[in-house]
SEKE-341855 format. One record per residue: residue in three letters; x, y, z of N, C-alpha, C in turn. Coordinates in Angstrom, 2 decimals, m for minus. Each point is the difference from the previous one (the first is absolute). Layout:
BEGIN
('ALA' (X Y Z) (X Y Z) (X Y Z))
...
This chain:
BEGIN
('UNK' (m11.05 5.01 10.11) (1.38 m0.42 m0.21) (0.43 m0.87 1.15))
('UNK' (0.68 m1.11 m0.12) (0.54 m0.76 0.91) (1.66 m0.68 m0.56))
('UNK' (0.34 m0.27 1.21) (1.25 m0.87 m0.13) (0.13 m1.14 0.99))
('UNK' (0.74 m1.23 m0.46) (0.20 m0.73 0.63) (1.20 m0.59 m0.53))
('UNK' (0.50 m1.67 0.92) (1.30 m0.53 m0.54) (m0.25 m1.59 0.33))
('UNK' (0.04 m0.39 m0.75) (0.25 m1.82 0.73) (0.69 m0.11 0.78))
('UNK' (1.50 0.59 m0.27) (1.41 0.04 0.95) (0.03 0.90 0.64))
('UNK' (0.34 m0.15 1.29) (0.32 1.52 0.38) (0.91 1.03 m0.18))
('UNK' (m0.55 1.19 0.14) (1.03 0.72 m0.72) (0.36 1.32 0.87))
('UNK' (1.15 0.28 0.63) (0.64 1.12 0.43) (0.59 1.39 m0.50))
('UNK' (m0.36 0.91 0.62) (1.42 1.36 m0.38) (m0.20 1.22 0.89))
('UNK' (0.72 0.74 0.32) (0.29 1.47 0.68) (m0.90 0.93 m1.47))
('UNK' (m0.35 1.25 0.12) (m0.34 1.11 m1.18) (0.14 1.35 0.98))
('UNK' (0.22 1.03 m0.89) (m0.30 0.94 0.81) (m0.78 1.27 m1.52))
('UNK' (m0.68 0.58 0.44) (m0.07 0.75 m1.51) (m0.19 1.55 1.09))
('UNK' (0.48 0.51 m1.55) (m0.22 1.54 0.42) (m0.40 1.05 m1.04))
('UNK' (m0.59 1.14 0.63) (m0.47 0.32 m0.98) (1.24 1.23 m0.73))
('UNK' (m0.21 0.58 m1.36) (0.71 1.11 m0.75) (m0.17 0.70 m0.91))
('UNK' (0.23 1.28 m0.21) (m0.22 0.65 m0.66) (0.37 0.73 m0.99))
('UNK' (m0.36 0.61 m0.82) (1.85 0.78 m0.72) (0.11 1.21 0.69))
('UNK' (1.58 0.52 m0.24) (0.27 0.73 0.40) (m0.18 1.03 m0.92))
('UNK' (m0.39 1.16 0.88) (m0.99 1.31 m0.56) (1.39 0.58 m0.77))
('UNK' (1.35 0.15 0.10) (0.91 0.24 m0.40) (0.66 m0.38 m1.51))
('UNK' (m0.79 m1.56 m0.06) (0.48 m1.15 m0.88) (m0.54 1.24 m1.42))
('UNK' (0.96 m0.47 m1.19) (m0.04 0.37 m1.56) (m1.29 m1.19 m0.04))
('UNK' (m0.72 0.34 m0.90) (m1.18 m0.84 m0.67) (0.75 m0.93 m0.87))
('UNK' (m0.40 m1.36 0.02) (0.84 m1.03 m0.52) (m1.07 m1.05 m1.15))
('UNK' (0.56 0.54 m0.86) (m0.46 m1.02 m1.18) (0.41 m1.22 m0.56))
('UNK' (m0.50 m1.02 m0.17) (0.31 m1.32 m0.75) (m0.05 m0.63 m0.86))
('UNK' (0.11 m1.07 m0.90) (m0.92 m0.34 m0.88) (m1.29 m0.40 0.10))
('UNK' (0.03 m0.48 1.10) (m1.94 m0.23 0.51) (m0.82 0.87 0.07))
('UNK' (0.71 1.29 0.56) (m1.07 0.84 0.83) (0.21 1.35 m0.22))
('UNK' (m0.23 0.98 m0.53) (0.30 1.54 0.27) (0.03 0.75 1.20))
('UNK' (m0.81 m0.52 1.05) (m0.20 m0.07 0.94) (0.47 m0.67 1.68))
('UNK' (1.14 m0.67 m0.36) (m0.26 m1.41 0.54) (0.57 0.38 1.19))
('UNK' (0.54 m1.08 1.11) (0.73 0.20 1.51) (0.84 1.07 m0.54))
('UNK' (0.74 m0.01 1.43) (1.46 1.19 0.27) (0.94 m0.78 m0.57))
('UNK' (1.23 0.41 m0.55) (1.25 m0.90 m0.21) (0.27 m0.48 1.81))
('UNK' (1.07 m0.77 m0.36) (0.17 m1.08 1.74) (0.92 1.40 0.44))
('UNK' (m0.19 0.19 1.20) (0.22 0.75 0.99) (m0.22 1.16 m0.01))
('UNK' (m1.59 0.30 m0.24) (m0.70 1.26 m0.71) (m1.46 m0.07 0.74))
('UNK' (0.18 m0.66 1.01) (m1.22 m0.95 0.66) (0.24 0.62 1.29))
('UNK' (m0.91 m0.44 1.17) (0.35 0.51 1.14) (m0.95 m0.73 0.88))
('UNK' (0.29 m0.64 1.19) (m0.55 m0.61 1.02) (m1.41 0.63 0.63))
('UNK' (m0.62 m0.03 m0.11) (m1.39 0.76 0.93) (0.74 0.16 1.85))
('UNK' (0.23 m1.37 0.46) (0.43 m0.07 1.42) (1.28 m1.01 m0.50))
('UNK' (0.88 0.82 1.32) (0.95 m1.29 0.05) (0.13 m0.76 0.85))
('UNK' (m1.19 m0.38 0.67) (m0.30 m1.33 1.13) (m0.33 m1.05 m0.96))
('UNK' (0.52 m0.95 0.15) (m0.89 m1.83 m0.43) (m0.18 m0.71 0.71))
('UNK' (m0.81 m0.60 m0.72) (m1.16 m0.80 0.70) (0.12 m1.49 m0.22))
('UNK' (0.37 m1.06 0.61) (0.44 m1.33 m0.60) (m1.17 m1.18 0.49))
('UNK' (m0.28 m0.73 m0.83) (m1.12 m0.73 0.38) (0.78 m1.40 m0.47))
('UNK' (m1.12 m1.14 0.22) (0.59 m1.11 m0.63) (m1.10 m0.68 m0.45))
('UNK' (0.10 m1.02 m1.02) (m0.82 m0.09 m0.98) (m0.48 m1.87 0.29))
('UNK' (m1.28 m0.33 0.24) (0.38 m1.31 0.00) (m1.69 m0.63 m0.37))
('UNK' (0.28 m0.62 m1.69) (m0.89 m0.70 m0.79) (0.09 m1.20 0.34))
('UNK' (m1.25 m0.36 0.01) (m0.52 m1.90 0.51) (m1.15 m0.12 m0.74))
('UNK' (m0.44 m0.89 0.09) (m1.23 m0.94 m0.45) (m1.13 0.87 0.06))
('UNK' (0.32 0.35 1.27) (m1.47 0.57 0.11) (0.05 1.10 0.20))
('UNK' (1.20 0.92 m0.56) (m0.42 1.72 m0.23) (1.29 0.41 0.16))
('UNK' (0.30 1.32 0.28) (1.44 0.80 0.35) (m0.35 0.83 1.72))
('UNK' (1.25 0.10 0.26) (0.04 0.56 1.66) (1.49 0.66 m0.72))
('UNK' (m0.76 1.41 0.44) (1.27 0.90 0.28) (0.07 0.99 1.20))
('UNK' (1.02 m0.17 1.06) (0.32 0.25 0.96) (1.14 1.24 0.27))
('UNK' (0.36 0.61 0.56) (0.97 1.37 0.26) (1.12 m1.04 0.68))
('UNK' (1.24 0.06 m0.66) (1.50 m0.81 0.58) (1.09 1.50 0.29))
('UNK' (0.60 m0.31 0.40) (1.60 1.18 0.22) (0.25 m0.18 m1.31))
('UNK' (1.39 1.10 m0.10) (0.48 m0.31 m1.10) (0.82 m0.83 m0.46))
('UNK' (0.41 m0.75 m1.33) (0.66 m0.69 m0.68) (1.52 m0.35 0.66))
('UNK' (0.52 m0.71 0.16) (1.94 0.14 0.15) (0.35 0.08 m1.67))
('UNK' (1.16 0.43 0.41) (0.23 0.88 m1.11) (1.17 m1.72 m1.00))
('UNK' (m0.25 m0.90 0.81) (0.38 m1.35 m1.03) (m0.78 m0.70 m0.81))
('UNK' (m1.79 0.69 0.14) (m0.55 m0.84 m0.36) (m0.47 1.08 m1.34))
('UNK' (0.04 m1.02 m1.44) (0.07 0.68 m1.51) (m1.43 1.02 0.16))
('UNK' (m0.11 0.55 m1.07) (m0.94 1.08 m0.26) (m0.06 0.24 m1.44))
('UNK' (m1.63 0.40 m0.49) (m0.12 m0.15 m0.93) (m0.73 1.33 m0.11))
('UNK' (0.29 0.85 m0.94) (m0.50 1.52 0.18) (m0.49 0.04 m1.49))
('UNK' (m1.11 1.11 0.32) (m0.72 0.57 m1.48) (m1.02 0.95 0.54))
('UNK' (m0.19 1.27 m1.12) (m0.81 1.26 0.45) (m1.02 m0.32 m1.30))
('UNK' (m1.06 0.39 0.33) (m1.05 0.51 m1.00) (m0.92 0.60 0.51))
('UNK' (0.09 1.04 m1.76) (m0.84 0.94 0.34) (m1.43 0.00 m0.93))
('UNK' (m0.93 0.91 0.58) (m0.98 0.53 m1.14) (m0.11 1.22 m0.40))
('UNK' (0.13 m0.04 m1.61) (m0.65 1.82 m0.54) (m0.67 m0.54 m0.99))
('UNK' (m0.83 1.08 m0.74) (m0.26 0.43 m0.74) (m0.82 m1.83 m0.88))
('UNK' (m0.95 m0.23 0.53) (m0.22 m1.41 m0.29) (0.51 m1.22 0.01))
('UNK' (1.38 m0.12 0.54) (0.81 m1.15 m0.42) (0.81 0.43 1.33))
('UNK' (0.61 m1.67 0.41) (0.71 m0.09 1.12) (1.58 m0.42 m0.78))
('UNK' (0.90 0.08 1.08) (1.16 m0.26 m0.57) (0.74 m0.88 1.06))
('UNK' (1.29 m0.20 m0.48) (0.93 m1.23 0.80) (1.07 0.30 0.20))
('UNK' (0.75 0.29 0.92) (1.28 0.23 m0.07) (1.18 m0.81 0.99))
('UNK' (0.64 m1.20 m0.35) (0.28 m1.18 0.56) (1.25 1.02 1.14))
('UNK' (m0.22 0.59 0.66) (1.14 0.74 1.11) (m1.01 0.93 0.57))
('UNK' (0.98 0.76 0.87) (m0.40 0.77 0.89) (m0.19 1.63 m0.44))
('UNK' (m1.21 0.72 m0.50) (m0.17 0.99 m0.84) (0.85 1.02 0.32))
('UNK' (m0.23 0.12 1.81) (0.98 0.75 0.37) (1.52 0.36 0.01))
('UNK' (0.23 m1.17 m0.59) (1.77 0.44 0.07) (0.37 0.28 m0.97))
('UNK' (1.46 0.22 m0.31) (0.18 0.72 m1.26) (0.29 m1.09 m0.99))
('UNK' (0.08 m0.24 m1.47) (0.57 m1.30 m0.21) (1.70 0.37 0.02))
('UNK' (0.56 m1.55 m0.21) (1.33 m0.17 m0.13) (0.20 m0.07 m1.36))
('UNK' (1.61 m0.18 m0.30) (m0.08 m0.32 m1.49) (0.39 m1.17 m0.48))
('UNK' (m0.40 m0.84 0.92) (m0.20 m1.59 m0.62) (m2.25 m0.21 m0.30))
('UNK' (m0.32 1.08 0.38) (m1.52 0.02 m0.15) (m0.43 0.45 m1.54))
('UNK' (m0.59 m0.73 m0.44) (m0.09 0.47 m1.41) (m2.10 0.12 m0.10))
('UNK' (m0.56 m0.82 1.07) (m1.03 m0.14 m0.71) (m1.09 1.46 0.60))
('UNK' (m1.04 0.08 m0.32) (m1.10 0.84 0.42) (m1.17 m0.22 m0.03))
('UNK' (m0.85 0.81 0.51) (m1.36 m0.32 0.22) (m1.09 m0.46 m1.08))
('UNK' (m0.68 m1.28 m0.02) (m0.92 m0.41 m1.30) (m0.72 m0.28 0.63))
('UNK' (m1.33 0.01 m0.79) (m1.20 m0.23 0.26) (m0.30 m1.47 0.29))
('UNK' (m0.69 m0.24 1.13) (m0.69 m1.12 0.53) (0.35 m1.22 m0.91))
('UNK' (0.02 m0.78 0.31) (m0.09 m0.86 m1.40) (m0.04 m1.37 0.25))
('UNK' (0.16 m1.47 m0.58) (m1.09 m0.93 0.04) (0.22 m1.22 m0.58))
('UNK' (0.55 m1.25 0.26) (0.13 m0.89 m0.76) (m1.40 m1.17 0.43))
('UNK' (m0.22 0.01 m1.97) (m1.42 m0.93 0.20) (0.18 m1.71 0.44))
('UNK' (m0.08 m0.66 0.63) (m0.28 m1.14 0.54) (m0.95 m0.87 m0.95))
('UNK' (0.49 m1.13 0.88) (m1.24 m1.17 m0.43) (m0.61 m0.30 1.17))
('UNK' (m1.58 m0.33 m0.44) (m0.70 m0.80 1.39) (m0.52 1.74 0.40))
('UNK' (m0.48 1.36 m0.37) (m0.49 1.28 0.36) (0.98 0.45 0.91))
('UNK' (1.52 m0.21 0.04) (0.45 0.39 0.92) (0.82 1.29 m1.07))
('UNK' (0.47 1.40 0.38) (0.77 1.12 m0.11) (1.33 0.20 1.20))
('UNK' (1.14 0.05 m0.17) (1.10 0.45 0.17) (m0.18 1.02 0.31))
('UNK' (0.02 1.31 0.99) (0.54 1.09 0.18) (1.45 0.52 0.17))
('UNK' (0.78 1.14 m0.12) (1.00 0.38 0.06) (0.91 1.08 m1.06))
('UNK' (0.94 0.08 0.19) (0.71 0.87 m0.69) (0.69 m0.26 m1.29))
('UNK' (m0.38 0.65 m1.30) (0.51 m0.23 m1.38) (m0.54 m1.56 m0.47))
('UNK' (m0.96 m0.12 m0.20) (m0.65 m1.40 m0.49) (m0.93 0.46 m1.12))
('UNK' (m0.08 m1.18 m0.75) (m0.74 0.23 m1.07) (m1.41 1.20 m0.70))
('UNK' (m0.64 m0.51 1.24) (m1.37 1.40 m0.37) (m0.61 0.69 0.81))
('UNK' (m0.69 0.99 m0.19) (0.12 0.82 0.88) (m1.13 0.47 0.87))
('UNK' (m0.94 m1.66 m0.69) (m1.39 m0.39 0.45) (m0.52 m1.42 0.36))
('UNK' (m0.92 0.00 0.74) (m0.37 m1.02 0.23) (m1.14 m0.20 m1.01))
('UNK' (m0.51 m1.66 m0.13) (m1.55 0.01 m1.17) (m0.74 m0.38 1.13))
('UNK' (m0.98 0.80 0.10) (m1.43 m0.49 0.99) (m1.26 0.30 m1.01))
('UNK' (m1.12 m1.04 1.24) (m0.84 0.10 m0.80) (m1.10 0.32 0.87))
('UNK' (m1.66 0.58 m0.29) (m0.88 m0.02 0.86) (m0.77 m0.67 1.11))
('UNK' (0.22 m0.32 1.17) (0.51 1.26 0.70) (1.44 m0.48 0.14))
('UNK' (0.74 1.37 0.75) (1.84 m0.58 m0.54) (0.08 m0.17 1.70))
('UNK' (1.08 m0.74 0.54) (0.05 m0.60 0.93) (0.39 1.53 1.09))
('UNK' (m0.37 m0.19 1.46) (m0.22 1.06 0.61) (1.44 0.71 m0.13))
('UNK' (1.50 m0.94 0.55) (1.19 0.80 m0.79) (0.25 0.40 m0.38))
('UNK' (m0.68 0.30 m1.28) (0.49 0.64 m1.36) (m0.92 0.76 0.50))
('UNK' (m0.96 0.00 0.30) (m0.89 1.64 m0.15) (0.85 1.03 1.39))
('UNK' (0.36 m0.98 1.28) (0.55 1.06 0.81) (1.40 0.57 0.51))
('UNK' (0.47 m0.94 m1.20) (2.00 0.51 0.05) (m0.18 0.58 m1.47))
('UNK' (m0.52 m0.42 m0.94) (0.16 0.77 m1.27) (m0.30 1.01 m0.68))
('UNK' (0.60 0.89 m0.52) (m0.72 1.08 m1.05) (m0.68 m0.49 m0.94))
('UNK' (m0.65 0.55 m1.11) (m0.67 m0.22 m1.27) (1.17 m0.17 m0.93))
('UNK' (0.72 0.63 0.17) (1.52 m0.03 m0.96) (0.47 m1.65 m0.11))
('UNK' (m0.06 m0.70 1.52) (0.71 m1.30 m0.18) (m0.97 m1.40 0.05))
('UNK' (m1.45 0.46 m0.81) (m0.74 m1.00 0.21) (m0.44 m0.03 m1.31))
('UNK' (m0.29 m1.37 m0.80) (m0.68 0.38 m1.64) (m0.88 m0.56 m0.16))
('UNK' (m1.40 0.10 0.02) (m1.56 m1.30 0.26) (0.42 m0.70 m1.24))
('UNK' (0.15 m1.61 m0.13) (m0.56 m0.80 m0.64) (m0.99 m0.91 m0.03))
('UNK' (m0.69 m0.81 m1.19) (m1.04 m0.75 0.52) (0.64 m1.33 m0.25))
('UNK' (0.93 m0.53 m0.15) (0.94 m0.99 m0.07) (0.15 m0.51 1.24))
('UNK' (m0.82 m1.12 0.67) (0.05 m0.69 0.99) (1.41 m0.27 0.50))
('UNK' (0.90 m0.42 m1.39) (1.25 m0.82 0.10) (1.21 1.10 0.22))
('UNK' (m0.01 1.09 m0.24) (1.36 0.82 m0.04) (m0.61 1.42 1.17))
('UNK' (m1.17 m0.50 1.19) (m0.12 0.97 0.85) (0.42 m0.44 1.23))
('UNK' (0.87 1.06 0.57) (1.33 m0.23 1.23) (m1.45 0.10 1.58))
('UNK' (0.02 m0.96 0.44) (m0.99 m0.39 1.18) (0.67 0.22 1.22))
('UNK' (1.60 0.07 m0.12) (0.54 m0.58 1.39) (1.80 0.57 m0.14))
('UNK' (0.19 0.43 0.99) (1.52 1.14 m0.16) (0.67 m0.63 0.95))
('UNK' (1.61 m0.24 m1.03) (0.76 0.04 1.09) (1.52 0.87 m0.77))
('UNK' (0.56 m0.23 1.10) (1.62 1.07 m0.60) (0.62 0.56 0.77))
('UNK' (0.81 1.10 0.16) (0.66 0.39 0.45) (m0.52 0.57 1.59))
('UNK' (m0.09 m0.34 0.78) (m0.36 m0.12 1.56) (m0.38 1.78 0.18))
('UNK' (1.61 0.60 0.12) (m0.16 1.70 0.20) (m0.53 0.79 m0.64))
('UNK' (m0.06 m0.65 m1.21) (m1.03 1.12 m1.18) (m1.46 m0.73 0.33))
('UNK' (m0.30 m1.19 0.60) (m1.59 m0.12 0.42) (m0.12 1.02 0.93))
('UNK' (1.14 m0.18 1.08) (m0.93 0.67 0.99) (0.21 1.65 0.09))
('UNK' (0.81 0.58 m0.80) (m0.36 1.62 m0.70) (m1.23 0.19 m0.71))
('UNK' (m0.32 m1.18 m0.71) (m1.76 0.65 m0.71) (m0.70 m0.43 1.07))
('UNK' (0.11 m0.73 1.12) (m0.93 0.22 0.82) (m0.16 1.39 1.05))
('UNK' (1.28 0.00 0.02) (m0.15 1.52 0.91) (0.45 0.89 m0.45))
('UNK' (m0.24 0.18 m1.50) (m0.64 1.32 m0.56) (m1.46 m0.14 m0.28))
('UNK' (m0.54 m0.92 m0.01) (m1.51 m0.13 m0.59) (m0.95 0.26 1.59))
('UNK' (0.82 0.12 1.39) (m0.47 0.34 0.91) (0.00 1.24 0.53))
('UNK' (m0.77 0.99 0.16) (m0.12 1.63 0.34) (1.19 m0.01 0.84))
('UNK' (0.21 1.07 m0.33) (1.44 0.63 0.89) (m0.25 m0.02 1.51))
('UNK' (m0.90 0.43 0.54) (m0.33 0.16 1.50) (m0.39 m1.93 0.30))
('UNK' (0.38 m0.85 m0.46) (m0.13 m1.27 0.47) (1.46 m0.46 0.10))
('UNK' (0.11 m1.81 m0.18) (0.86 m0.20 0.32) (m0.49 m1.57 m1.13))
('UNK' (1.64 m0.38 m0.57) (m0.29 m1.26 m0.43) (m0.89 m1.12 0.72))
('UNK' (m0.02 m0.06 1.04) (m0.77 m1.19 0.77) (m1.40 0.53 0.38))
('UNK' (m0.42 1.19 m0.52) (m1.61 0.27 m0.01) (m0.57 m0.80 m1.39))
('UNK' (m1.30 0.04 0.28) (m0.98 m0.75 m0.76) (0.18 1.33 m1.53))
('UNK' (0.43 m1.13 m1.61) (m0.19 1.31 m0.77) (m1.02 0.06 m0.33))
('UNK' (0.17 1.24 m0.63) (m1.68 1.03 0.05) (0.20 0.82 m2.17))
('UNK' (1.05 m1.07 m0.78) (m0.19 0.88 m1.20) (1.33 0.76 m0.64))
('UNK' (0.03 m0.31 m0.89) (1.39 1.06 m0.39) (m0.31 1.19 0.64))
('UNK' (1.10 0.31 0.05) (m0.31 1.90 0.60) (0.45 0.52 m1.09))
('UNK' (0.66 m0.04 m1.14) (0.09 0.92 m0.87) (0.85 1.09 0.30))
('UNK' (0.55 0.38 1.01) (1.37 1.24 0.48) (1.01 m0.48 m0.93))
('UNK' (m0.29 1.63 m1.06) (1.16 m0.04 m0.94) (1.63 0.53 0.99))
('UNK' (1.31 m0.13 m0.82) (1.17 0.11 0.51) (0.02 m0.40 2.20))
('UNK' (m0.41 m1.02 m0.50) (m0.35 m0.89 1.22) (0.85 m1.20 m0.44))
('UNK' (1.24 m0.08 1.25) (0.19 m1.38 0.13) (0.78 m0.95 0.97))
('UNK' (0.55 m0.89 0.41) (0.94 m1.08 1.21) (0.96 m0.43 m0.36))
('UNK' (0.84 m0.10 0.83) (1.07 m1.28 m0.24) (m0.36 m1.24 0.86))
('UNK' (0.39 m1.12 m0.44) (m0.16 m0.84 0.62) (1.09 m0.71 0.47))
('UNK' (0.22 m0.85 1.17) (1.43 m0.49 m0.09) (m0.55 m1.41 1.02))
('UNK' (m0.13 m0.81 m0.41) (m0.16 m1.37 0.02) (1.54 m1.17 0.97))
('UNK' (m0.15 m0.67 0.70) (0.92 m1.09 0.48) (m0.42 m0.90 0.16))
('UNK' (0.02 m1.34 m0.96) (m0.89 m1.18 m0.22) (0.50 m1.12 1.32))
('UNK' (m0.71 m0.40 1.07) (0.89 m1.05 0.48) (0.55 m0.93 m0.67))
('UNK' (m0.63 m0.54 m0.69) (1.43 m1.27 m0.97) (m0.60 0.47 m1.62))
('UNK' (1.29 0.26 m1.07) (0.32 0.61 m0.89) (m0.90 m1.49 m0.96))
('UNK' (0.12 m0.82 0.60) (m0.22 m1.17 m1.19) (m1.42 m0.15 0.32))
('UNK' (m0.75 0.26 0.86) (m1.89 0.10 m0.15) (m0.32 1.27 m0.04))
('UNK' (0.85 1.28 0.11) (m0.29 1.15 m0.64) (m0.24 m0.51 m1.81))
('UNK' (0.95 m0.45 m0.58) (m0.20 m0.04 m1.54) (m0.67 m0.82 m0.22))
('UNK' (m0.52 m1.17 0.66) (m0.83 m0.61 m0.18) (m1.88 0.84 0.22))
('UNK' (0.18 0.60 0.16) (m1.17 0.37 0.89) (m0.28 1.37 m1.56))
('UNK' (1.18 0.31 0.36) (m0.39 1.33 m1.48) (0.21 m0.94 m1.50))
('UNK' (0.09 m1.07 m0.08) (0.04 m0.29 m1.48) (m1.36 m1.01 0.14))
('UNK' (m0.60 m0.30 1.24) (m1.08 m0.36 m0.19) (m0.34 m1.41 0.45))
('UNK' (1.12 m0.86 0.37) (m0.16 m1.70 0.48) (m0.72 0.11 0.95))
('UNK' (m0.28 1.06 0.87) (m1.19 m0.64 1.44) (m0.96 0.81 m0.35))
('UNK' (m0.54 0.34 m1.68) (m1.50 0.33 m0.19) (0.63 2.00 m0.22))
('UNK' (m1.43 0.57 m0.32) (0.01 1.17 0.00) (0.38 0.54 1.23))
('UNK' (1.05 1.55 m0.18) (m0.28 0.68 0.95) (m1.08 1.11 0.29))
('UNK' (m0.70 0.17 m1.25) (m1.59 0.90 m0.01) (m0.98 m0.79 m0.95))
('UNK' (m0.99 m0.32 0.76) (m1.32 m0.60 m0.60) (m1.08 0.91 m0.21))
C-alpha cells in the first residue's frame, strides 16, 4: 500500500482508541443485529491524545508528533468501528451523547464507484463494496474485511486506487494495525478485533486542498 500527492498536502489527526461500554443496552439496526453501541454508549480506552501532522508529497507521506490544535482551527470528526464482519461509520464523536438536531447513525462502510479504478470512501454512499480483481490491490486486502470487497473479472469496473473522506482513511488504517502498535508502524494485516474501534478528529491546514485531495485532483490517496 502506498500514498502519495502531486500537491502538497497538510493536516493535524489525532485517533483514539474505544470501546463499548460494558453497561451499554445491546443496540440493533437495520444493518446489523449486532452492530456498534448507540452514540454515547462508547467509552475512551485512555484519555491522553496524541496529535501528529500529516504531510503527502511526491515522493511519499511524513508524519511527525505536533502540540495540540488551537481551538480556531476547523475539525473534522468520525468514529469507526469493527464487529461481527463488517465495519461501520459514524460521522461524530461515538462518545458523546447525541443532540436533537442529530438524526443520523451508524452504517456500514460504504463506497462511491469512480471512473479511471478510482473508489470514494466515506459515510452513507452508494455501496457497500468495492469491485477487485486478482490479485486485489494491497489496500483493500489490509484496511478491508471480506464484507466490503466483491472479486470481479471486469478489468473496467475494478476500483485500483482510493480516495475520500481523509478521517475514515485513516481509522481503517489504525484499526487494521494491532492494538499494541501505533498508526505510524509498518502494517502487518487486518487484525480482525471484533467491538474494536477510534475516533478520529482531523484539522486540514487549508480546507480547499483538503477537498481537493479527498475527491481526488492530486491522484489517489491509497494505491
Amino acid at each position: 500500500m502506498s500514498t502519495q500527492s502531486v500537491q502538497p498536502v497538510g493536516f493535524k489527526f489525532s485517533i483514539r482508541e474505544i470501546r463499548e461500554d460494558e453497561s451499554a443496552r445491546p443496540h440493533k439496526n437495520q444493518f446489523s443485529p449486532d452492530g456498534p453501541p448507540k452514540m454515547g454508549d462508547s467509552r475512551v480506552i485512555t484519555n491522553s491524545e496524541t496529535f501528529y501532522h500529516w504531510k503527502s508529497e511526491e515522493n511519499g507521506v511524513q508524519v511527525t508528533s505536533v502540540a495540540s490544535p488551537s481551538n480556531s482551527e476547523h475539525c473534522y470528526v468520525c468514529s469507526v468501528y469493527y464487529n461481527a464482519g463488517l465495519i461501520f461509520v459514524l460521522p461524530h464523536d461515538a462518545t458523546s451523547r447525541p443532540s436533537d438536531d442529530i438524526t443520523y447513525d451508524w452504517q456500514p462502510l460504504s463506497f462511491s464507484h469512480m471512473a479511471n479504478g478510482y473508489a470514494y470512501v466515506g459515510y452513507a454512499r452508494e455501496y457497500q463494496h468495492v469491485n477487485i480483481t486478482s490479485p486485489a490491490p494491497a489496500w483493500a486486502n489490509e484496511l478491508l474485511v471480506d464484507a466490503h470487497k466483491r472479486l470481479t473479472n471486469n478489468q473496467s469496473e475494478a476500483t485500483r486506487q482510493l480516495v475520500g473522506e481523509v478521517p475514515v482513511i485513516l481509522a481503517l488504517i489504525a484499526l487494521s494495525v494491532p492494538q499494541d502498535q501505533t498508526i505510524v508502524a509498518a502494517l502487518t494485516g487486518y487484525s480482525g478485533q471484533n467491538k474494536r474501534g477510534v475516533i478520529v478528529r482531523a484539522w486540514p491546514d487549508s480546507s480547499t486542498v483538503w477537498k481537493n485531495f479527498e475527491n481526488g485532483t492530486y491522484g489517489p490517496v491509497l494505491r
